[in-house]
C-alpha positions in Angstrom: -41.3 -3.1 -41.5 -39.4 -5.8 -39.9 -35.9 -3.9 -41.0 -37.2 -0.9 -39.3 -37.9 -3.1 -36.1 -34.2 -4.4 -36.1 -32.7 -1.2 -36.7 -34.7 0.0 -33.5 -33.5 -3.0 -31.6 -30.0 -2.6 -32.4 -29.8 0.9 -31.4 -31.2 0.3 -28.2 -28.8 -2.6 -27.9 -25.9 0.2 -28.7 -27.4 2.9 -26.4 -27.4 -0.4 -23.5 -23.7 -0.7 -24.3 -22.6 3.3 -24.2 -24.5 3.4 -21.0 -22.7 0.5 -19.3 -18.7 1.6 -20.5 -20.2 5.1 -19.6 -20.3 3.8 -16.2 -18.0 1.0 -15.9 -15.5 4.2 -17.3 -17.0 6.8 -14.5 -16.7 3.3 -11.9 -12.9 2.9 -12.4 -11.5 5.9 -9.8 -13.7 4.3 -7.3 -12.1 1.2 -7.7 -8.7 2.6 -7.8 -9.4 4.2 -4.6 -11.3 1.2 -3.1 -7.5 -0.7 -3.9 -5.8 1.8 -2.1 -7.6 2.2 0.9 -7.1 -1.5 1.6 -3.4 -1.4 0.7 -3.2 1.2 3.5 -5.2 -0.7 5.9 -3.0 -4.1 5.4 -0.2 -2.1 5.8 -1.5 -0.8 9.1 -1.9 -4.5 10.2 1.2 -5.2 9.5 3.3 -2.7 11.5 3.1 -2.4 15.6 1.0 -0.3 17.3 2.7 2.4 19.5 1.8 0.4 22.6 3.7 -2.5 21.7 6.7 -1.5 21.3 6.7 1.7 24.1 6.7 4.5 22.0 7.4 7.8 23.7 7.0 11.6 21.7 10.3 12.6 23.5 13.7 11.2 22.7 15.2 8.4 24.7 19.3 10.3 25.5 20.2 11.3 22.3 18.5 8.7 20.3 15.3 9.5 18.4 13.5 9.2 15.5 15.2 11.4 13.4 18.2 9.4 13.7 16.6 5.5 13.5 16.9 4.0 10.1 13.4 2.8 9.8 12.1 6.5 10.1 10.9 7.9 6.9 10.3 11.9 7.8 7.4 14.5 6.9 7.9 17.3 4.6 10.1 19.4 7.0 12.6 18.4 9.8 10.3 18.9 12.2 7.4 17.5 11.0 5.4 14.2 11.6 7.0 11.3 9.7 6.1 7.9 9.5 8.0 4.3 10.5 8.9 1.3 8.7 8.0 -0.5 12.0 5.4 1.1 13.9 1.8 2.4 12.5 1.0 6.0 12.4 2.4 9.2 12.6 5.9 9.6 14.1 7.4 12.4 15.8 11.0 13.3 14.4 11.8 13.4 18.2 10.2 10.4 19.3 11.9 7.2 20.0 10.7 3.8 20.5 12.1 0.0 21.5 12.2 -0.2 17.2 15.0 2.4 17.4 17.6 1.2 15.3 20.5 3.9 15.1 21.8 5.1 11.8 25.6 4.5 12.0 
């Protein structure tokens, strides 16, 4: 009778163990996402705010965005980008005291 008892214990031991990778498995996205969110955040921290260094949705002359080399743009010409320099989104026709002309 007592091998019956270990067999008993040592499943539920096993069961305890699929249950635990089961959700340490179904945990790791979270995780993942968890990392990324913060990424993001420190990287807001570490850019300027719009305040700080003036920026303005309309060009400044005939400098803007779309021609500063820290501008990275959206999916169209004309869409919101984003800046090496400054948090947030970025207007291709924005400009800012960042502006750092392309040639």
């Amino acid at each position: 009778m007592t091998n019956s008892f270990t067999s008993i214990t040592s499943r539920r031991q096993a069961l305890r163990k699929i249950i635990g990778a089961a959700g340490i498995t179904a945990s790791l996205p979270l995780l993942g996402w968890s990392v990324s969110a913060r990424a993001q955040t420190d990287d807001a921290a570490t850019k300027a705010s719009k305040p700080a260094v003036q920026y303005q949705d309309q060009p400044k002359g005939k400098s803007d965005c779309a021609n500063c080399a820290n501008f990275i743009p959206g999916e169209s010409a004309n869409a919101v980008g984003t800046c090496t320099v400054v948090a947030g989104g970025i207007s291709p026709r924005g400009w800012c005291l960042a502006y750092a002309g392309n040639g």
